[in-house]
Structure formats: C-alpha cells, structure tokens
C-alpha positions in Angstrom: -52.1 -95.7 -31.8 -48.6 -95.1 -32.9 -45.6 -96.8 -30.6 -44.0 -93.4 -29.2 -47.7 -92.4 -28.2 -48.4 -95.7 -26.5 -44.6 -95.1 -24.5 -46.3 -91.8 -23.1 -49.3 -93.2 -22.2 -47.9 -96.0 -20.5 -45.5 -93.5 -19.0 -47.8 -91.0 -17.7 -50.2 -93.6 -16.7 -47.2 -95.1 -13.8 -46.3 -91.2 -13.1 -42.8 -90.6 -13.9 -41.4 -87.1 -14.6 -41.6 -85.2 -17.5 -38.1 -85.2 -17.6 -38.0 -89.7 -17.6 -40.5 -89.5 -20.5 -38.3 -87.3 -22.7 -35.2 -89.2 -21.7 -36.8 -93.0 -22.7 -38.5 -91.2 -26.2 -35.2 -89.7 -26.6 -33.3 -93.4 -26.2 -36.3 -95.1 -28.3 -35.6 -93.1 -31.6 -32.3 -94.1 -31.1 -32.6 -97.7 -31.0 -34.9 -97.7 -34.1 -32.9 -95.5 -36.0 -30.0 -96.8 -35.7 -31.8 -100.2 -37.0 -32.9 -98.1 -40.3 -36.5 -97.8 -38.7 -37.3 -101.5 -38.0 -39.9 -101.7 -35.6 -38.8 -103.2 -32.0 -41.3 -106.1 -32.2 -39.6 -107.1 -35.4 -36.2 -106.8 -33.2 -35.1 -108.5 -29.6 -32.0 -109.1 -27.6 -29.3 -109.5 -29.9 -30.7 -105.8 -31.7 -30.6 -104.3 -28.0 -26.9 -105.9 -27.4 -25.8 -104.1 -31.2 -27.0 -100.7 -29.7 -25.6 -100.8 -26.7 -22.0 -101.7 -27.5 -22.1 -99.1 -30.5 -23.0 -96.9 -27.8 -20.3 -98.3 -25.6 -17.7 -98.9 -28.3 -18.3 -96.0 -31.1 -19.6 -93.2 -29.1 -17.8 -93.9 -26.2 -20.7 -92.7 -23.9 -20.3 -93.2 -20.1 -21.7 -96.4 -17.7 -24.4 -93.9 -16.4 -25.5 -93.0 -20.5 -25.6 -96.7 -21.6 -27.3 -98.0 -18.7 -30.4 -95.4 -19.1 -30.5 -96.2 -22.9 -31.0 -100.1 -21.2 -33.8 -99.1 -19.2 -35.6 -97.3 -21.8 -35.0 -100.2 -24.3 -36.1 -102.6 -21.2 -39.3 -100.2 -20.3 -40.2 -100.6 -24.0 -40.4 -104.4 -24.3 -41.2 -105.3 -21.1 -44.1 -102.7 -20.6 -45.5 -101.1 -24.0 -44.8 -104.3 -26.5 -45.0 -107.2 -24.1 -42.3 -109.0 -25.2 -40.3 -111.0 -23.2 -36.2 -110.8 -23.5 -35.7 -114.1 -23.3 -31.5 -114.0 -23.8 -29.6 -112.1 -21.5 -28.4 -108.9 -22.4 -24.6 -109.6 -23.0 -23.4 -105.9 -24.4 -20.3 -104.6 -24.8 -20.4 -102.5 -21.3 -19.1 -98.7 -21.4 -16.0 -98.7 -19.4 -16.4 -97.7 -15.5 -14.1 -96.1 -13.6 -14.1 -94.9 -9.4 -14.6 -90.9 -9.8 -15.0 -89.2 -7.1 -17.2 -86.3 -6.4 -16.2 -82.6 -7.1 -16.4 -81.1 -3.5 -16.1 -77.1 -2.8 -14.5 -76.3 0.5 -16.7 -74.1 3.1 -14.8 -70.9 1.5 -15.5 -71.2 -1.7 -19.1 -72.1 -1.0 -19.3 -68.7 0.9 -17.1 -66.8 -2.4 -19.9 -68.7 -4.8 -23.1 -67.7 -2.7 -21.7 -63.9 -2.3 -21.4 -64.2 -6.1 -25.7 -64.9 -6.5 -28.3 -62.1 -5.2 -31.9 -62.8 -5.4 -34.3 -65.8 -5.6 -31.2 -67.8 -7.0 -29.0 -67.0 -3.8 -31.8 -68.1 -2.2 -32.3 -71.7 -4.1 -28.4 -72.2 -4.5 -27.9 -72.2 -0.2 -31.1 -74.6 0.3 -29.1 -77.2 -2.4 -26.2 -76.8 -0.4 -27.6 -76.1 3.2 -29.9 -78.8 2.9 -28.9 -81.0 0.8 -31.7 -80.8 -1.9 -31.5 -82.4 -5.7 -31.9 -79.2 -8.4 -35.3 -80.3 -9.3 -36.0 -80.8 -5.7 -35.4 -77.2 -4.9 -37.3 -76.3 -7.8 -40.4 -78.1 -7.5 -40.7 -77.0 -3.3 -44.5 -76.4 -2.6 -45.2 -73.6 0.0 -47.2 -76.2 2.4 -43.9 -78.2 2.5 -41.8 -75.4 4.2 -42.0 -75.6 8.1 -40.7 -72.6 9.6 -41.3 -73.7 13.1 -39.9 -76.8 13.0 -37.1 -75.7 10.9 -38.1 -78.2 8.3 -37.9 -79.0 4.4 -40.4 -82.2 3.3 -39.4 -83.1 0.5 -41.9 -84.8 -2.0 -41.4 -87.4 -4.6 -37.8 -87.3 -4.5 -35.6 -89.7 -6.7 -37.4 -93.1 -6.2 -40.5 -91.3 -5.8 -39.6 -91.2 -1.8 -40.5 -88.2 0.6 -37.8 -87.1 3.1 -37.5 -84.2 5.8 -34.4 -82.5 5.7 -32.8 -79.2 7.9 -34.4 -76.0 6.6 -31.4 -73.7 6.9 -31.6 -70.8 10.1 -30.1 -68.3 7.1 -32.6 -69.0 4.8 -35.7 -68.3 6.4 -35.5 -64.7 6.2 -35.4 -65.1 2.4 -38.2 -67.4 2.3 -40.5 -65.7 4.6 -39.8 -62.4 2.1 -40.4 -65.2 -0.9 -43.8 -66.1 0.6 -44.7 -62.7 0.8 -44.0 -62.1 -2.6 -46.2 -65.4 -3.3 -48.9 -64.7 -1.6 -49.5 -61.0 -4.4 -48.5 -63.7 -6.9 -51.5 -65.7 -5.9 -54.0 -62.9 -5.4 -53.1 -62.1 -9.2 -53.9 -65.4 -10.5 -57.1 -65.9 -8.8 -58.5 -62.6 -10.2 -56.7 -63.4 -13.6 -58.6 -66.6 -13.0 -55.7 -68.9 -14.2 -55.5 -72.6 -13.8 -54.3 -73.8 -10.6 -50.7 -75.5 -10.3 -50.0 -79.0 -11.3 -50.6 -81.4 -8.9 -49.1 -85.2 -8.2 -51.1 -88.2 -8.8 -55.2 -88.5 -8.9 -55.4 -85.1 -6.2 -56.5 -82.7 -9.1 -59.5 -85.3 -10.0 -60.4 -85.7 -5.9 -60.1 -82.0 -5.1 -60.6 -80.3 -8.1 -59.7 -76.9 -6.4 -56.4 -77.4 -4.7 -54.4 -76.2 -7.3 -55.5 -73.0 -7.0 -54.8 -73.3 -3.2 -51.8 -71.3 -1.8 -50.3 -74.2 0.1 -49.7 -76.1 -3.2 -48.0 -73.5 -5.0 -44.5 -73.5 -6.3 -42.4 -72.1 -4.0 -39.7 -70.8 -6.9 -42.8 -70.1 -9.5 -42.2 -69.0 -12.9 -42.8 -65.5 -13.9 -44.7 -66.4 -17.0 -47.7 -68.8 -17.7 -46.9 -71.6 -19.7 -48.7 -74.2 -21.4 -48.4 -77.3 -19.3 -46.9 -80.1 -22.5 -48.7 -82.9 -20.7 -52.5 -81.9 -20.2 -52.1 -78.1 -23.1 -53.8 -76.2 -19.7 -52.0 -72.4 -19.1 -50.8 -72.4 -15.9 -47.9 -71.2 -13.6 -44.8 -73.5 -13.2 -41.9 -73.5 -11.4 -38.7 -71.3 -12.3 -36.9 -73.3 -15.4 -33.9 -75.3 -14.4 -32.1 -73.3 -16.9 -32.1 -70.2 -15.1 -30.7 -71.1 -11.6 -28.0 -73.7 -13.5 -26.9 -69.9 -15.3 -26.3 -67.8 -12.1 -24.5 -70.7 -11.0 -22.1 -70.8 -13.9 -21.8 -67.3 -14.4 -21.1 -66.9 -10.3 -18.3 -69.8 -10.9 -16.9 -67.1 -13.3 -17.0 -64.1 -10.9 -15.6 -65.9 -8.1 -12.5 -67.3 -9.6 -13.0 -71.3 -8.7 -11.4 -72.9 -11.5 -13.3 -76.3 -10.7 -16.3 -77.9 -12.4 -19.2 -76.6 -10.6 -22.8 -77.6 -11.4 -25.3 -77.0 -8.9 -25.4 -80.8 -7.7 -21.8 -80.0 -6.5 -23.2 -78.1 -3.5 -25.6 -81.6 -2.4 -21.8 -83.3 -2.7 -20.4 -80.4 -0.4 -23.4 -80.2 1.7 -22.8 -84.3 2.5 -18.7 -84.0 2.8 -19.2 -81.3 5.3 -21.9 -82.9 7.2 -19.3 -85.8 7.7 -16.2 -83.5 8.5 -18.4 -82.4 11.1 -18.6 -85.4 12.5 -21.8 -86.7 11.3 -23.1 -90.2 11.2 -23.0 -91.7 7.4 -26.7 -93.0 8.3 -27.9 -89.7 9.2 -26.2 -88.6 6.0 -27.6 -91.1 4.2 -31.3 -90.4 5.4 -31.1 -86.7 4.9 -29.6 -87.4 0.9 -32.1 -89.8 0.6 -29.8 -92.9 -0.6 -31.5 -96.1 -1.1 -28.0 -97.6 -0.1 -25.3 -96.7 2.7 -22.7 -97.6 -0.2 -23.7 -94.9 -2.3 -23.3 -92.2 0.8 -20.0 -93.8 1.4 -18.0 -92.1 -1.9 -18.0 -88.9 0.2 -16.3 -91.0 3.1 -14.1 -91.5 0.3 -13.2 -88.0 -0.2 -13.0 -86.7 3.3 -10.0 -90.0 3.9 -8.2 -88.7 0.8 -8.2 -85.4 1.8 -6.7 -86.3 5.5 -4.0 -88.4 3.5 -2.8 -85.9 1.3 -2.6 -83.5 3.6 0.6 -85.2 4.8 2.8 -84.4 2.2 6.6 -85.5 3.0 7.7 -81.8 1.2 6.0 -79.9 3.8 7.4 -82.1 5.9 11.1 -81.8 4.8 10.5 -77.8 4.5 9.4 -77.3 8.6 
C-alpha cells in the first residue's frame, strides 16, 4: 500500500475530519518534496527541523501554519511509520506575536446581518448568537435543534467535544420555516431513493437506516447530491463552506465595514459581548467550548483595551 494511502487509512480509522486529512496529506507532500522525494523512513528529526525553519525562515508562514505542518510530520512517524523521534525537535520557530481578535461592535453586527437574506442570514446570526464554529453551523443535524428548551447541541466540536449552547429567540422562526422546507426535502429523497446522510462513527454499520431518518439530516443541506470523497456513495451534504463565507464577504462590501471580517469574527463578537454584558469568563468559556480559561481570556483582553482607550486626554482637553 502506498505511504499517502496508509496516512488515510490510519486517518479515517481514528475519525478525524475530512478537512484534518487533507490538511496532514497536504503538509506530507511538502515535507517529502522539499527533500527531493526521499521517503520519511529514510529521514528523521534533523530532516523535520530543515522543514520547519525553511517554513519559519523562507516562507515566513505564521506560528499557527508551522505548528500544523509539526503535527502532520509528528502523526506520520509516530502513527503510520512507527518510528520513534528520538532528538528533540529544535526548529527554527515562526515568530509569535499577541494579536488580538477582530471584534464588530453590536451595530455593525445588525448593518452586516441586514446586509444577508435567506438561509445565510439565518446561519450567519446562530455563528454569532450562539457562538457556533463555521463548520459547526454547517454540519447542525435537525435532532440537535431544541426548540423548547431553546437549545443548540452541538456535536463533535473542535476536540471532538459536544456542547449545548443558547439557540437564539430570533432565530427560531427561521428554523422552524427551514425544517419545513426539510421535511419536502426529505420526502423527495426517500422516493428518489437516495443514500441516507453521513453519519459519525460505527452508527451507519449498527443502524443501517438512520441516515435516511429525518432527525439526522443536515440542517443547512446542500441542494445538490454529491459523491461522498470518503465512501464514492451519492448522497446529500451540508451547504459548502464556500457559499455562506461569500454572503459574508460580499455583505462586508454592502455595509461599508472596512474591517477584516470572516465569519469566525462573529464567534469573537458573540464572546466580547457576552462579557460586556457582564458574563462570567467560565460560562464563556463552556458555551465556546475552550479546553482552557486562558484561551477565553484574549477577549477579556479586548473589552480592558477598549475601556482604556476610551479615555483619551484630547477629548478630555476639548469638554
């Protein structure tokens, strides 16, 4: 079996995304091209520390970048070739630096949102009014939408971890007309006979027909059937990310906010405005999912600076 084949299988076989296997085949190539196609077990550390500060040093990529090449270099050895690094990984490190969080205030969330009709009005105020990752909001299953308890489960989240978050009051209207228009969508497939959804895990193998089920069906579904490029089986998926991320952008340009919006900029608003609110950064923390408190506290960061420059001694000298 060839190397990149074995990566997938290995991959697939501890369930990451799609998205994670792509990313380490991406950084894989990489590494063994830029060693003029030597084959990693002929290589180790001090090949992994020559890629990594030419990343660092020559392409200038960013601590986040270099540090995803390392775990795909890391998964490779440790995983697929079972081959210890002995020697510590001493490479030159892409240069860090404190940035904080672009952060829209309430007004220009409301100028961005009246910018975006339709299903991605709809997906752009659950990122923001609860909080939710882009692929989060995307891969929402109907069964995981609570209307009476105002609730958002949200499944396999980053670090594979479930969370409940608010389900926005506004929204439900929205939804409820979104579920309608899922439940004709469903009626069509079942007499079209097409493949039921994908489904996490072994649950397609215990219950062969859940996918077919409405409960476990996109709640943002694609209007198109699409080969699935893990298992080749036609099937409905969610909406691509491509489409919401070009509302967004071309809403940015209607509104007439000059900042750097991308749709994870409404989970940083939704979080600063939770805790100009007066919310507690553990509650934050919880409803973000965070592993760590010190990852909530960089919007703690931006709600101090804001206080501090608010007190401007012009203004003062002016009044």
């Amino acid at each position: 079996m060839k190397l990149l084949d074995r990566v997938r299988g290995i991959i697939r076989c501890r369930h990451f995304s799609l998205q994670t296997e792509r990313t380490y085949i991406y950084w894989i190539k990489r590494y063994i091209y830029f060693h003029k196609i030597r084959h990693p077990k002929e290589m180790g550390s001090k090949e992994i520390n020559a890629f990594l500060s030419h990343l660092a040093l020559k392409q200038k990529v960013s601590p986040s970048t270099q540090n995803i090449a390392l775990n795909a270099l890391v998964f490779l050895y440790k995983n697929v070739l079972n081959i210890p690094l002995d020697d510590k990984i001493n490479a030159v490190r892409a240069k860090s630096r404190e940035k904080m969080p672009v952060v829209l205030s309430t007004n220009e969330i409301g100028l961005l949102l009246n910018n975006l009709t339709g299903l991605p009005k709809v997906m752009a105020s659950l990122c923001y009014g609860a909080g939710l990752r882009k692929m989060e909001c995307h891969r929402l299953r109907v069964k995981d939408v609570d209307f009476d308890r105002k609730e958002i489960t949200v499944r396999q989240g980053k670090g594979n971890k479930d969370r409940i978050v608010p389900l926005p009051v506004t929204t439900i209207n929205a939804l409820k007309c979104q579920l309608d228009f899922l439940k004709e969508l469903h009626k069509k497939d079942e007499l079209e006979n097409i493949a039921g959804v994908e489904l996490p895990y072994a649950i397609e193998r215990k219950y062969p027909n859940a996918g077919k089920s409405l409960g476990w069906q996109w709640f943002f579904p694609s209007l198109q059937i699409s080969k699935d490029p893990r298992s080749d089986i036609h099937r409905r998926h969610h909406v691509h990310p491509s489409v919401l991320a070009k509302h967004i952008r071309k809403a940015v340009r209607n509104s007439g906010i000059y900042k750097h919006i991308t749709i994870h900029v409404l989970r940083h608003s939704f979080a600063t405005h939770l805790l100009e609110s007066g919310a507690d950064i553990r509650t934050v923390q919880e409803l973000l999912g965070h592993n760590d408190v010190k990852t909530t506290q960089i919007y703690t960061h931006v709600v101090n600076h804001s206080s501090k420059i608010s007190l401007s001694p012009l203004d003062k000298l002016a009044s």
